[in-house]
PDB file with SEQRES, HELIX, SHEET and CRYST1 records, atoms N, CA, C and O in Angstrom:
SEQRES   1 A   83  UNK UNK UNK UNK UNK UNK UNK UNK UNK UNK UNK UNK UNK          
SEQRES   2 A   83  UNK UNK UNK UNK UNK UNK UNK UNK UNK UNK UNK UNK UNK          
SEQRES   3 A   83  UNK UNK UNK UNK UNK UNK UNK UNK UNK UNK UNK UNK UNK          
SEQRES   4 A   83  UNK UNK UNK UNK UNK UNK UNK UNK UNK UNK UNK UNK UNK          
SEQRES   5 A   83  UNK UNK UNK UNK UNK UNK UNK UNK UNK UNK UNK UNK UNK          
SEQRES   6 A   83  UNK UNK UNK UNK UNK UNK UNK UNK UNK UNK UNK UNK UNK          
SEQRES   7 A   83  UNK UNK UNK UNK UNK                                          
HELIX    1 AA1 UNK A    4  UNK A    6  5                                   3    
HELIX    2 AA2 UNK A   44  UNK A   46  5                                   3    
HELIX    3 AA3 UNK A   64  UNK A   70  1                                   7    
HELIX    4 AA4 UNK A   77  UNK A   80  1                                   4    
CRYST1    1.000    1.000    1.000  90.00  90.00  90.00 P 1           1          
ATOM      1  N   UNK A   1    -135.755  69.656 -66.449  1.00  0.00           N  
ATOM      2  CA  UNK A   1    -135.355  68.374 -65.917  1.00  0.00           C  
ATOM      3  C   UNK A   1    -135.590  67.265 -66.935  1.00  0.00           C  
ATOM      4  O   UNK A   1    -134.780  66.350 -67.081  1.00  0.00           O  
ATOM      5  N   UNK A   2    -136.739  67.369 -67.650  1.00  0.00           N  
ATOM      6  CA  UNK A   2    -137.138  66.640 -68.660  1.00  0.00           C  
ATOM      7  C   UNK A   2    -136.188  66.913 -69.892  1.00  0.00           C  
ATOM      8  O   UNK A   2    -136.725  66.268 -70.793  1.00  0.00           O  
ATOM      9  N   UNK A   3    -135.112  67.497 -70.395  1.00  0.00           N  
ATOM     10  CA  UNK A   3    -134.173  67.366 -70.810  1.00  0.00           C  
ATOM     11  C   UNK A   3    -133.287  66.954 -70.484  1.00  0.00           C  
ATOM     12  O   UNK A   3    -132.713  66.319 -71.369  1.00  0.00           O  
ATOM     13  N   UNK A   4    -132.637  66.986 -69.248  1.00  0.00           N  
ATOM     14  CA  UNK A   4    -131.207  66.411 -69.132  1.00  0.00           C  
ATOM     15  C   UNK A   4    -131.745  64.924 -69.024  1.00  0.00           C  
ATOM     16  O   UNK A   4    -131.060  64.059 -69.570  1.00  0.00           O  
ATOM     17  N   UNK A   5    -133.305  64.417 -68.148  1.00  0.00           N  
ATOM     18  CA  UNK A   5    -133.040  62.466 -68.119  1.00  0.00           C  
ATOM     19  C   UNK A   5    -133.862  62.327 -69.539  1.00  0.00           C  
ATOM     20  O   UNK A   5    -134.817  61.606 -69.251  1.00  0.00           O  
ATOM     21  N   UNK A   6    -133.977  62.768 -71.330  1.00  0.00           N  
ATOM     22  CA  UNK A   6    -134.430  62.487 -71.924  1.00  0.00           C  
ATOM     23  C   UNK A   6    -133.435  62.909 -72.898  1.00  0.00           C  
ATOM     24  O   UNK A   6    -133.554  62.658 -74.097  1.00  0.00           O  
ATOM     25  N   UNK A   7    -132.256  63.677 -72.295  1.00  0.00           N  
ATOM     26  CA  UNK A   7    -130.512  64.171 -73.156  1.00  0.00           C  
ATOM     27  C   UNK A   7    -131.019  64.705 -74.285  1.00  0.00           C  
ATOM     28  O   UNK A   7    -130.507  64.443 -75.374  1.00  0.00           O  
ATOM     29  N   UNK A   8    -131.852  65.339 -74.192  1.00  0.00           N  
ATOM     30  CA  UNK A   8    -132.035  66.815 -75.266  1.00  0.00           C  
ATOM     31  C   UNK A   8    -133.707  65.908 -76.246  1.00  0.00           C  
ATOM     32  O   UNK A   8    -134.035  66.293 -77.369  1.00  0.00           O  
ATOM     33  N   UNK A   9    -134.038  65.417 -75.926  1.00  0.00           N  
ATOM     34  CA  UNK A   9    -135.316  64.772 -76.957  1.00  0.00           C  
ATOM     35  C   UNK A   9    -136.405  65.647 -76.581  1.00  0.00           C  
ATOM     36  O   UNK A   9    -136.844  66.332 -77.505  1.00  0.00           O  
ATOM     37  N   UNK A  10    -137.034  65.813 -75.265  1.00  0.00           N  
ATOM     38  CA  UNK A  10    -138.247  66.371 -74.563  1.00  0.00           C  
ATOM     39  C   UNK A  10    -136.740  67.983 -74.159  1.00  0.00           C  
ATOM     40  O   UNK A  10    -135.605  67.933 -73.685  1.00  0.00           O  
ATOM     41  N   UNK A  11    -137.671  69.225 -74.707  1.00  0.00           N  
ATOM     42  CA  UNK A  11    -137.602  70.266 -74.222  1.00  0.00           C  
ATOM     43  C   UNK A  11    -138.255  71.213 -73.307  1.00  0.00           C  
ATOM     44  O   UNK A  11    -139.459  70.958 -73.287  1.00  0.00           O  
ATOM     45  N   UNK A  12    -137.991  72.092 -72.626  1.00  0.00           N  
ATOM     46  CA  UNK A  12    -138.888  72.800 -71.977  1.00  0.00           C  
ATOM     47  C   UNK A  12    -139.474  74.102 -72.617  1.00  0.00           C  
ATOM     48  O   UNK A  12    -138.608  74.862 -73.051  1.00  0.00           O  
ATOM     49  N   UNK A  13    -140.258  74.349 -72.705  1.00  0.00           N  
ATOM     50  CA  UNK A  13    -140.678  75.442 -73.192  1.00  0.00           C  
ATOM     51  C   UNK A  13    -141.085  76.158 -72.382  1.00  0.00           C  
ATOM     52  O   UNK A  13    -141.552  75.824 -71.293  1.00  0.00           O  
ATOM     53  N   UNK A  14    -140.874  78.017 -73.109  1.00  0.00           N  
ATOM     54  CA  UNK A  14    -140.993  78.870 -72.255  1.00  0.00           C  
ATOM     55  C   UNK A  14    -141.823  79.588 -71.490  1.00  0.00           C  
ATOM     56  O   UNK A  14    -142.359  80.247 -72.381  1.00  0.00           O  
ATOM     57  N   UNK A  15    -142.309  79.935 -70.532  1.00  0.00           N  
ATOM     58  CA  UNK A  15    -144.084  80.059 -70.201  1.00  0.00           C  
ATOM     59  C   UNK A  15    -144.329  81.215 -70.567  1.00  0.00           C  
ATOM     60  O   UNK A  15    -143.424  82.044 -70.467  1.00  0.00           O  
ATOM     61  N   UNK A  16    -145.322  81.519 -70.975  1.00  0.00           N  
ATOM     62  CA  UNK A  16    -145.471  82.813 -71.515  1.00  0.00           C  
ATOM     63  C   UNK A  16    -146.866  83.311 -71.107  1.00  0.00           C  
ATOM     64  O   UNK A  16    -147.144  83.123 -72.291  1.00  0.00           O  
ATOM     65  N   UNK A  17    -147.669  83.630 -70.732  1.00  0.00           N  
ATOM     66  CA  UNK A  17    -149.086  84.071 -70.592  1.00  0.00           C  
ATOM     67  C   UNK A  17    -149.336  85.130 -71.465  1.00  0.00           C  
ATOM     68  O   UNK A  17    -148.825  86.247 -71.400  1.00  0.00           O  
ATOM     69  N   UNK A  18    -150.498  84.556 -72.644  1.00  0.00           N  
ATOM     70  CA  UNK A  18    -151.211  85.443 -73.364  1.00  0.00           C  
ATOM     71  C   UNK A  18    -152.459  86.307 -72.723  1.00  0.00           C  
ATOM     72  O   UNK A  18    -153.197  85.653 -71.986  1.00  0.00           O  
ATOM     73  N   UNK A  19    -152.682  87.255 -72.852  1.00  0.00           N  
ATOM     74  CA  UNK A  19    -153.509  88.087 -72.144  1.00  0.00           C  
ATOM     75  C   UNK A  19    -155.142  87.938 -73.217  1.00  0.00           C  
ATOM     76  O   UNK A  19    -155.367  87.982 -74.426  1.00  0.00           O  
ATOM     77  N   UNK A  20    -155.907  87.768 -72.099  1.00  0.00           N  
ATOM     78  CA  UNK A  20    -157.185  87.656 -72.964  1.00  0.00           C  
ATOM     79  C   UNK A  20    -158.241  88.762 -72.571  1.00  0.00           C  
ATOM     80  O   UNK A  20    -158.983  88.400 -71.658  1.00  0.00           O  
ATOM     81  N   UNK A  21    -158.402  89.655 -72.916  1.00  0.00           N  
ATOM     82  CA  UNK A  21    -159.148  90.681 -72.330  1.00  0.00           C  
ATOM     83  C   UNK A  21    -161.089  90.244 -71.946  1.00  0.00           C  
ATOM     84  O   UNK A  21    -161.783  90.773 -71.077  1.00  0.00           O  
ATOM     85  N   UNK A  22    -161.464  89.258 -72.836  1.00  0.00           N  
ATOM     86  CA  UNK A  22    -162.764  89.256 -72.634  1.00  0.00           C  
ATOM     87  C   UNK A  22    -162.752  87.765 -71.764  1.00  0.00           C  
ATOM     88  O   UNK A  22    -163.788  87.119 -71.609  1.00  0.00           O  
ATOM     89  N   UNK A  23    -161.675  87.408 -71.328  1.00  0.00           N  
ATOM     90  CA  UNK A  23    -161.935  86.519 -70.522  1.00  0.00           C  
ATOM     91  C   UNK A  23    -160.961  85.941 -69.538  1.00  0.00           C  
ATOM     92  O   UNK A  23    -159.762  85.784 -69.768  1.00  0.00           O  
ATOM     93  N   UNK A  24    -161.609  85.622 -68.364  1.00  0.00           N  
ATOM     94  CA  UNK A  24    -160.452  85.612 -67.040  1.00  0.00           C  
ATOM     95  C   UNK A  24    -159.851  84.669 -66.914  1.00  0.00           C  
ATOM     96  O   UNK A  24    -160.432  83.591 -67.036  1.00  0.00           O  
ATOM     97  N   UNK A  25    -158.408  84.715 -66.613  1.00  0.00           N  
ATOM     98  CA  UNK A  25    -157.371  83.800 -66.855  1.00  0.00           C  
ATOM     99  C   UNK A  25    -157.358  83.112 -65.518  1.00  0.00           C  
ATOM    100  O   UNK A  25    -157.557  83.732 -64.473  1.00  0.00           O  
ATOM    101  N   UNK A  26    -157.055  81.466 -65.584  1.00  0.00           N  
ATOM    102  CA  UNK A  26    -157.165  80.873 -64.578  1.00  0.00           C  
ATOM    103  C   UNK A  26    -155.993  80.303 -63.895  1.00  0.00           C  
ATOM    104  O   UNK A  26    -155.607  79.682 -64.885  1.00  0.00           O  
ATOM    105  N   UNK A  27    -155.468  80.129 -63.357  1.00  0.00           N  
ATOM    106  CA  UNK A  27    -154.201  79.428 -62.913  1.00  0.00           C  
ATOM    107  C   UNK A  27    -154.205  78.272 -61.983  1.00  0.00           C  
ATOM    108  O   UNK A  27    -155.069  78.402 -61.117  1.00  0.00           O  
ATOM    109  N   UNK A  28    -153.551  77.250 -61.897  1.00  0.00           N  
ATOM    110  CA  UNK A  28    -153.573  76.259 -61.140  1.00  0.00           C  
ATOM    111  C   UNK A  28    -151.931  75.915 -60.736  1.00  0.00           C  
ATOM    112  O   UNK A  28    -151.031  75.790 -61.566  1.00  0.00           O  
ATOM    113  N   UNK A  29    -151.807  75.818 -59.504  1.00  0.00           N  
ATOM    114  CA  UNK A  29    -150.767  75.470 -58.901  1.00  0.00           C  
ATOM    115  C   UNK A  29    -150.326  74.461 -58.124  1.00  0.00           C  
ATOM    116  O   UNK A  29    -150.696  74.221 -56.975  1.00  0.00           O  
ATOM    117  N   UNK A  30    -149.215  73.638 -59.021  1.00  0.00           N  
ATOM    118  CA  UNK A  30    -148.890  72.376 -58.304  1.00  0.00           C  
ATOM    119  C   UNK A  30    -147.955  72.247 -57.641  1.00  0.00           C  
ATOM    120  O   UNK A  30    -146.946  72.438 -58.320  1.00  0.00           O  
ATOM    121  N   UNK A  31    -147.676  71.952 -56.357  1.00  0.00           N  
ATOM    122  CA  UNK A  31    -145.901  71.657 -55.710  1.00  0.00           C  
ATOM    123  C   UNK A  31    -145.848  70.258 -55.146  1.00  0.00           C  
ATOM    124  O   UNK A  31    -146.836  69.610 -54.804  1.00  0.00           O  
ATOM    125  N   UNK A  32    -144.453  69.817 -55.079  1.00  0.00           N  
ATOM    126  CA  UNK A  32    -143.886  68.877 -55.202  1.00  0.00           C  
ATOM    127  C   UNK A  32    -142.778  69.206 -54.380  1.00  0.00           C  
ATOM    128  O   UNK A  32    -142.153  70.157 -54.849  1.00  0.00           O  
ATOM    129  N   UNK A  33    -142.215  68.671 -53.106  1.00  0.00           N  
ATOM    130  CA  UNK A  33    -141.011  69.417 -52.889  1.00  0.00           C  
ATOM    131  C   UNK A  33    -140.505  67.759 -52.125  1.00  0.00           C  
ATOM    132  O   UNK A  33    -140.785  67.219 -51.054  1.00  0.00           O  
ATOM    133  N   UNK A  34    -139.568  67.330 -53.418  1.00  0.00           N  
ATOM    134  CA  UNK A  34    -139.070  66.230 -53.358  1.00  0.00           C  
ATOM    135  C   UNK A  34    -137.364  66.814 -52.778  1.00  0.00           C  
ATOM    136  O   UNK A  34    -136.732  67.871 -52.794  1.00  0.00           O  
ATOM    137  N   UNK A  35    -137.159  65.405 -52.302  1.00  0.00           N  
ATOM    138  CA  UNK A  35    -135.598  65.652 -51.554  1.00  0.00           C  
ATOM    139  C   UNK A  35    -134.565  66.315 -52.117  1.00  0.00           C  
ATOM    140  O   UNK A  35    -134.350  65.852 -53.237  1.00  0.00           O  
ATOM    141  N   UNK A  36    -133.588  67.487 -51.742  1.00  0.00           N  
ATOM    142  CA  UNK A  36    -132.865  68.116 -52.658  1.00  0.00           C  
ATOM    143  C   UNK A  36    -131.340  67.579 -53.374  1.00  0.00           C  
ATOM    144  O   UNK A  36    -130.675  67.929 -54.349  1.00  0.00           O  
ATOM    145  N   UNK A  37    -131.228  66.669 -52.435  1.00  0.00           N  
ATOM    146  CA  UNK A  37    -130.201  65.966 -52.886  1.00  0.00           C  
ATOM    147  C   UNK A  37    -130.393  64.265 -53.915  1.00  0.00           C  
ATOM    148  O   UNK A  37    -129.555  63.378 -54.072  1.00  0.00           O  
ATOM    149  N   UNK A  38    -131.912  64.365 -54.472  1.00  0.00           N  
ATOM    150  CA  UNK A  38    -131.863  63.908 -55.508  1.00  0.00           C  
ATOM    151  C   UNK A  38    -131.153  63.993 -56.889  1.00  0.00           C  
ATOM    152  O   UNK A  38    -130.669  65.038 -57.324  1.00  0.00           O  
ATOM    153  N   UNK A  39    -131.139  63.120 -57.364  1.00  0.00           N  
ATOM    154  CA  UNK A  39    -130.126  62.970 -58.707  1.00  0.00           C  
ATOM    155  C   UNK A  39    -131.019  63.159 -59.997  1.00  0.00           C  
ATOM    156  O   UNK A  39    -131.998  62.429 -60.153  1.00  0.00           O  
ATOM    157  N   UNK A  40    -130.767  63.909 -60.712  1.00  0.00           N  
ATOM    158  CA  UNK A  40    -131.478  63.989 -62.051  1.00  0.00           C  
ATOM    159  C   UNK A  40    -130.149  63.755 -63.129  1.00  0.00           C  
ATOM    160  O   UNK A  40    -129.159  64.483 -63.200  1.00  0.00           O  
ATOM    161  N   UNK A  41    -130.385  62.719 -63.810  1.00  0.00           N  
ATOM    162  CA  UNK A  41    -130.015  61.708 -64.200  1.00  0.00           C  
ATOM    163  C   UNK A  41    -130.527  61.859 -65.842  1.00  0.00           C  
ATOM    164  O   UNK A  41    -131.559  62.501 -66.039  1.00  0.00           O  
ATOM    165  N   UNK A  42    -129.911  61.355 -66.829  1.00  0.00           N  
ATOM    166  CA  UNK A  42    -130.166  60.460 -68.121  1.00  0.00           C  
ATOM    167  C   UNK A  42    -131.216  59.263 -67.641  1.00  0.00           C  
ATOM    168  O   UNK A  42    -130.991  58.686 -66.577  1.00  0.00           O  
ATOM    169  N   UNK A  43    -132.011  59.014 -68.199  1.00  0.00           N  
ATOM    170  CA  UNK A  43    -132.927  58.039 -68.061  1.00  0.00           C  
ATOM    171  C   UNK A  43    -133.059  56.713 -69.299  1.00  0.00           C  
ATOM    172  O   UNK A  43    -133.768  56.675 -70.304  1.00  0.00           O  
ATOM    173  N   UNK A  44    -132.350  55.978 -68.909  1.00  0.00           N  
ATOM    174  CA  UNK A  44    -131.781  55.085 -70.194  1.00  0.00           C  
ATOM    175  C   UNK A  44    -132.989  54.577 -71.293  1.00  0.00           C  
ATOM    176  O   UNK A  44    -132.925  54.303 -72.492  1.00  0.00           O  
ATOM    177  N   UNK A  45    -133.992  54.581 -70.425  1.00  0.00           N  
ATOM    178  CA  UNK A  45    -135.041  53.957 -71.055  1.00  0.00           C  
ATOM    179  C   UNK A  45    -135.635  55.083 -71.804  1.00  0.00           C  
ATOM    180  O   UNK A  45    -136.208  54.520 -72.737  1.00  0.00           O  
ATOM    181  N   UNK A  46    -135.821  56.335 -71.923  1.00  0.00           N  
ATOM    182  CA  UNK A  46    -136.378  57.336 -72.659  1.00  0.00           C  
ATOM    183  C   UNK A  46    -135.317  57.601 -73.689  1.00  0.00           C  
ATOM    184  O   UNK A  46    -135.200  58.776 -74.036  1.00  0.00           O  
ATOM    185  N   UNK A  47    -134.647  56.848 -74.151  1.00  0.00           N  
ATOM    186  CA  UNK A  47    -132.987  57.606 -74.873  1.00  0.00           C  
ATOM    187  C   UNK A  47    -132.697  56.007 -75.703  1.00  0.00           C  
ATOM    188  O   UNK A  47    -132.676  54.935 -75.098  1.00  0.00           O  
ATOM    189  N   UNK A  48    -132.482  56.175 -77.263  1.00  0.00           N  
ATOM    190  CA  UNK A  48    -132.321  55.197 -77.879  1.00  0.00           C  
ATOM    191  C   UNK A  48    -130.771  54.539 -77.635  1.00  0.00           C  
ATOM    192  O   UNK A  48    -129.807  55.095 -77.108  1.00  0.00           O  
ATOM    193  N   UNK A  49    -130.869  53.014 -78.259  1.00  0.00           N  
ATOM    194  CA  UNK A  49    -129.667  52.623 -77.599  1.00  0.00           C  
ATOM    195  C   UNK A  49    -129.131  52.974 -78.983  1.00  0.00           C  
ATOM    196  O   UNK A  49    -129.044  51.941 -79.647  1.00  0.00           O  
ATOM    197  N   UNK A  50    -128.751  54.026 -79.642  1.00  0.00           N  
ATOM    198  CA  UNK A  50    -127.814  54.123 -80.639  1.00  0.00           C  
ATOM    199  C   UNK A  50    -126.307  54.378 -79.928  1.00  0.00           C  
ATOM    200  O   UNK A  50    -125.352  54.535 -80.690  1.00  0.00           O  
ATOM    201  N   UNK A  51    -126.092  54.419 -78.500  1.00  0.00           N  
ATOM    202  CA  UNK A  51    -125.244  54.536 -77.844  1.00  0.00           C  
ATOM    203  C   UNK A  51    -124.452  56.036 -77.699  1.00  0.00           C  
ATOM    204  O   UNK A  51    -123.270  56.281 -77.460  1.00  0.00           O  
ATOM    205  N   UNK A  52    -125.870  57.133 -78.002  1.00  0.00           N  
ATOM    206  CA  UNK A  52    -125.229  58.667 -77.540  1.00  0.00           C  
ATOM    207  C   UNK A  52    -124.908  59.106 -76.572  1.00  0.00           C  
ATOM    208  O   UNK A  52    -125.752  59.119 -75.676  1.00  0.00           O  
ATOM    209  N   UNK A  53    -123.688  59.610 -76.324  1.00  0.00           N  
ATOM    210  CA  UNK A  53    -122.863  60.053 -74.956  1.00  0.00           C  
ATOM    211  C   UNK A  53    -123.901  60.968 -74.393  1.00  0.00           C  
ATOM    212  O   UNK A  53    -124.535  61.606 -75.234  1.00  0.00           O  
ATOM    213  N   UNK A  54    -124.196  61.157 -73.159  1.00  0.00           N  
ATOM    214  CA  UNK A  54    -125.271  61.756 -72.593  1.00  0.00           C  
ATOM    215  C   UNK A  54    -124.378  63.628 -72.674  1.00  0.00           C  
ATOM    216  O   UNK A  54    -123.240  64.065 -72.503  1.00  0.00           O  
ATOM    217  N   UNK A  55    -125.876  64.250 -73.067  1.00  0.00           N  
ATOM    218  CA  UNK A  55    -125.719  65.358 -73.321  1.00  0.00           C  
ATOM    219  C   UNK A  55    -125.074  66.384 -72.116  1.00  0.00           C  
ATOM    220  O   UNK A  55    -124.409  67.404 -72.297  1.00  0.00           O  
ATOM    221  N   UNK A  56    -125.470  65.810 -70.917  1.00  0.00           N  
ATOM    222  CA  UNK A  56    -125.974  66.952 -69.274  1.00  0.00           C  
ATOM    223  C   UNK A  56    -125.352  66.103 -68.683  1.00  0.00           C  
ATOM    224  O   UNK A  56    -125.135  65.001 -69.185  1.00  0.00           O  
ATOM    225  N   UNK A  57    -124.850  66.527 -67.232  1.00  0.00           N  
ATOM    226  CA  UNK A  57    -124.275  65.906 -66.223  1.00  0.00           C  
ATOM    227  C   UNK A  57    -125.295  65.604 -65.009  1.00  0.00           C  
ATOM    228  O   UNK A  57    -126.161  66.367 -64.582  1.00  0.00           O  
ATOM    229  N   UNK A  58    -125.091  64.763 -64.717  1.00  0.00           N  
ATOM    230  CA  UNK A  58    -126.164  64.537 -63.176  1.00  0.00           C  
ATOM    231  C   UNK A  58    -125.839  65.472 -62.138  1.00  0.00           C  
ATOM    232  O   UNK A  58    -124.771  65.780 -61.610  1.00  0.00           O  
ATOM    233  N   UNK A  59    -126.833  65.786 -62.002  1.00  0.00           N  
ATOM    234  CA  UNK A  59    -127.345  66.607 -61.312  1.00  0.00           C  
ATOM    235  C   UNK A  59    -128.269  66.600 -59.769  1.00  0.00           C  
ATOM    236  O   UNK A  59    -129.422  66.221 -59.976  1.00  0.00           O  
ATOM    237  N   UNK A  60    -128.059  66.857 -58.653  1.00  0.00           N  
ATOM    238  CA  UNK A  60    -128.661  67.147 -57.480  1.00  0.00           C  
ATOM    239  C   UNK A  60    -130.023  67.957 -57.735  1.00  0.00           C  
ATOM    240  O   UNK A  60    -129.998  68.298 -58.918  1.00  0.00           O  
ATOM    241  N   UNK A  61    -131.056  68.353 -57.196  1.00  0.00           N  
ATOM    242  CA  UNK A  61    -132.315  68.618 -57.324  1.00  0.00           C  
ATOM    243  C   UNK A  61    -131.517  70.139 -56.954  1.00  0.00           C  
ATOM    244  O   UNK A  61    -131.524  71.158 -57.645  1.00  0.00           O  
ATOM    245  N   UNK A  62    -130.873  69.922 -55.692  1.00  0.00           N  
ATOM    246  CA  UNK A  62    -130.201  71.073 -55.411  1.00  0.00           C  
ATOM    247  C   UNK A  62    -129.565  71.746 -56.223  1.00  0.00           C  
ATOM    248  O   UNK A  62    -129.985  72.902 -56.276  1.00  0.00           O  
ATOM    249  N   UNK A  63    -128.349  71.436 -57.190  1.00  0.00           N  
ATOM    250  CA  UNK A  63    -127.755  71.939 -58.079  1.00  0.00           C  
ATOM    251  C   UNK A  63    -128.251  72.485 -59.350  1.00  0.00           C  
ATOM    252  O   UNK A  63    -127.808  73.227 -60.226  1.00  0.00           O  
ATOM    253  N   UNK A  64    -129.279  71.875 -59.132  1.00  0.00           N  
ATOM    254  CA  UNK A  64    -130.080  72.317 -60.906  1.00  0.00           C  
ATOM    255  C   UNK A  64    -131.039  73.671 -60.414  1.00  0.00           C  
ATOM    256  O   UNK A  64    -131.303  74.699 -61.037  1.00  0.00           O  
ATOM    257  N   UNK A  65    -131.359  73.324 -59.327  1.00  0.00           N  
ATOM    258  CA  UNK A  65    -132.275  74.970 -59.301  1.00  0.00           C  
ATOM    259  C   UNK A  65    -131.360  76.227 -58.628  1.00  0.00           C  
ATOM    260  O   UNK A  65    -131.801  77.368 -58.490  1.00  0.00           O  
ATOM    261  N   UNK A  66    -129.826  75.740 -58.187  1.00  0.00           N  
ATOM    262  CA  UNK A  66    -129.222  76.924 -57.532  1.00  0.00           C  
ATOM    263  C   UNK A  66    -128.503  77.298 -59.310  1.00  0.00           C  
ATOM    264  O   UNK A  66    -128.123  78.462 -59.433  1.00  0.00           O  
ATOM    265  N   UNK A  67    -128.397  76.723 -60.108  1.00  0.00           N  
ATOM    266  CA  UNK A  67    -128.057  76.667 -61.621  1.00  0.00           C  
ATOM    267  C   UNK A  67    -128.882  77.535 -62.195  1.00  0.00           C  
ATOM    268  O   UNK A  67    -128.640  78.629 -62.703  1.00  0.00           O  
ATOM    269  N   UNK A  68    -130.217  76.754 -62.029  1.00  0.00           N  
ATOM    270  CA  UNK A  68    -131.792  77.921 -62.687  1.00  0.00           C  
ATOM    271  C   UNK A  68    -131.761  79.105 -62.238  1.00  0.00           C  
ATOM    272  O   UNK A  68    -131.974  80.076 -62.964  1.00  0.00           O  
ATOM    273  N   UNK A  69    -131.505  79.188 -61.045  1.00  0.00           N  
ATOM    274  CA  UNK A  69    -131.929  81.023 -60.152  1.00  0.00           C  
ATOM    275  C   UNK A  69    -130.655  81.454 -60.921  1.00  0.00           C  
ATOM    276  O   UNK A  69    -130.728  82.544 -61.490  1.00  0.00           O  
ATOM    277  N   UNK A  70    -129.619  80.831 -61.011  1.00  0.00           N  
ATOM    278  CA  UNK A  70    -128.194  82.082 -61.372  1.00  0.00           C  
ATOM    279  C   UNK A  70    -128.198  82.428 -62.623  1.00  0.00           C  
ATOM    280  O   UNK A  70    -127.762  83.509 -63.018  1.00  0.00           O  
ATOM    281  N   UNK A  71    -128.781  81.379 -63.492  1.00  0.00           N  
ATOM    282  CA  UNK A  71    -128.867  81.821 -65.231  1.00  0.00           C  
ATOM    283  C   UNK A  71    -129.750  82.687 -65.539  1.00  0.00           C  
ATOM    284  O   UNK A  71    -129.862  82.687 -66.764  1.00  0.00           O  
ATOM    285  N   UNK A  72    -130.406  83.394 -65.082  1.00  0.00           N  
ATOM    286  CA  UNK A  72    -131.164  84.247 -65.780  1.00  0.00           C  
ATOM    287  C   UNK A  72    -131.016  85.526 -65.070  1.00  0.00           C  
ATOM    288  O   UNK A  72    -131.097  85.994 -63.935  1.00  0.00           O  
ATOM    289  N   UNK A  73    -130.676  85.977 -66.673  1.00  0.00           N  
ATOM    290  CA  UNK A  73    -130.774  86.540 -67.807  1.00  0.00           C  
ATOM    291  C   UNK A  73    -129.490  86.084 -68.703  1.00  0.00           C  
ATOM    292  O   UNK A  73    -129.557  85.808 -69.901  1.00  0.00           O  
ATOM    293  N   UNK A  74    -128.299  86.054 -67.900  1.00  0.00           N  
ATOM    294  CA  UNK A  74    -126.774  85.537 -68.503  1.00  0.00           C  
ATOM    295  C   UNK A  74    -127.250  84.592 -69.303  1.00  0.00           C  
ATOM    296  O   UNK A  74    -127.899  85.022 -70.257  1.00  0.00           O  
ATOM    297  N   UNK A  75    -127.095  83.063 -69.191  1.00  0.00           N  
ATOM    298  CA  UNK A  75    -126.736  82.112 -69.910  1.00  0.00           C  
ATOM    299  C   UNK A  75    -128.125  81.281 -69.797  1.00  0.00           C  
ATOM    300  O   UNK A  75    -128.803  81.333 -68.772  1.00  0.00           O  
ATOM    301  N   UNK A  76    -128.462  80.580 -70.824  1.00  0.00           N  
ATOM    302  CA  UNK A  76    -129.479  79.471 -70.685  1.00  0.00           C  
ATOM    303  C   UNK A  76    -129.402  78.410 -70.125  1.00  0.00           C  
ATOM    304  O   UNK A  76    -128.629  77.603 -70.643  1.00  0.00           O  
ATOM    305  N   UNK A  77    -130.126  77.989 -68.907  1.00  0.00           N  
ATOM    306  CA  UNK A  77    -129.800  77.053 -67.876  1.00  0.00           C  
ATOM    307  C   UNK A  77    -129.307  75.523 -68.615  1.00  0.00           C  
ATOM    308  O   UNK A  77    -128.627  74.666 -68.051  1.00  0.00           O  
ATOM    309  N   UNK A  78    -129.732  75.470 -69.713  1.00  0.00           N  
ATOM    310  CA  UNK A  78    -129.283  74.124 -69.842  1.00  0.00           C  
ATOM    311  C   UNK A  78    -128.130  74.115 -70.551  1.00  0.00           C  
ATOM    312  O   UNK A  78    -127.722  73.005 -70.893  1.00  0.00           O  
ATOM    313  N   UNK A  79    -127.564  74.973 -70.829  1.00  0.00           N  
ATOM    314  CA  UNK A  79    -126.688  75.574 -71.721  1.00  0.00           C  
ATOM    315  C   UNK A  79    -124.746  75.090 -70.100  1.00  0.00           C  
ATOM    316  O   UNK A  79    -123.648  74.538 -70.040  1.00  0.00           O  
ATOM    317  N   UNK A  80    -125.929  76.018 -69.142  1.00  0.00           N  
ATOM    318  CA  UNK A  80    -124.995  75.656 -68.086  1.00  0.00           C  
ATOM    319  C   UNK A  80    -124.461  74.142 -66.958  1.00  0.00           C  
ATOM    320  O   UNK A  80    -123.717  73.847 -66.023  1.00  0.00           O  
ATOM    321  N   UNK A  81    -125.512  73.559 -67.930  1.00  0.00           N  
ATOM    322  CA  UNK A  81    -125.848  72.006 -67.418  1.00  0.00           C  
ATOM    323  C   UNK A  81    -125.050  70.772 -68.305  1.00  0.00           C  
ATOM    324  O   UNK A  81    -124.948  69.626 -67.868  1.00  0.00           O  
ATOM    325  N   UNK A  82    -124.610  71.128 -69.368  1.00  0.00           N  
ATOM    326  CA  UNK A  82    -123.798  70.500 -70.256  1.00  0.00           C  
ATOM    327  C   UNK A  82    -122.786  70.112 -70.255  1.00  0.00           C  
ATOM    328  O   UNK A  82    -122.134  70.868 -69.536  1.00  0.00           O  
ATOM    329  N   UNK A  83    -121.956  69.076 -70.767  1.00  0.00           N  
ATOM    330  CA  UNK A  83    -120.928  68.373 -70.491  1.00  0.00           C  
ATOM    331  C   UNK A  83    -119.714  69.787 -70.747  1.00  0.00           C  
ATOM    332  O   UNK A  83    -118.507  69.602 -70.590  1.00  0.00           O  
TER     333      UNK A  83                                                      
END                                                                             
């Protein structure tokens, strides 16, 4: 999400869990379950005014995660989010 309202500046990176054998891995879990028909958007203020055509299309909260579940393994979700 932090790519399409930052049009490619902030990326997501991939989660990966390294395994540590001499010591126990901890996890913490946060949710958020904001309205689905929110808009994820270009965010003008994170994005210089050199006047670059926005990378991603706006997007519904809804549309971007029925997008996420279908891209994987096929295509890279943001790949499918692009103008």
């Amino acid at each position: 999400m932090m790519q399409i309202m930052s049009n490619g500046i902030y990326k997501s990176p991939i989660n990966r869990a390294i395994v540590n054998k001499s010591k126990e891995r901890i996890s913490v879990v946060t949710l958020c379950n904001p309205n689905s028909s929110l808009s994820i958007a270009l965010a003008k203020e994170l994005v210089n005014k050199s006047g670059s055509p926005p990378l991603y299309k706006t997007v519904t909260l809804d549309e971007y995660f029925k997008c996420f579940w279908n891209s994987i393994p096929k295509v890279p979700l943001m790949d499918n989010l692009k103008f």
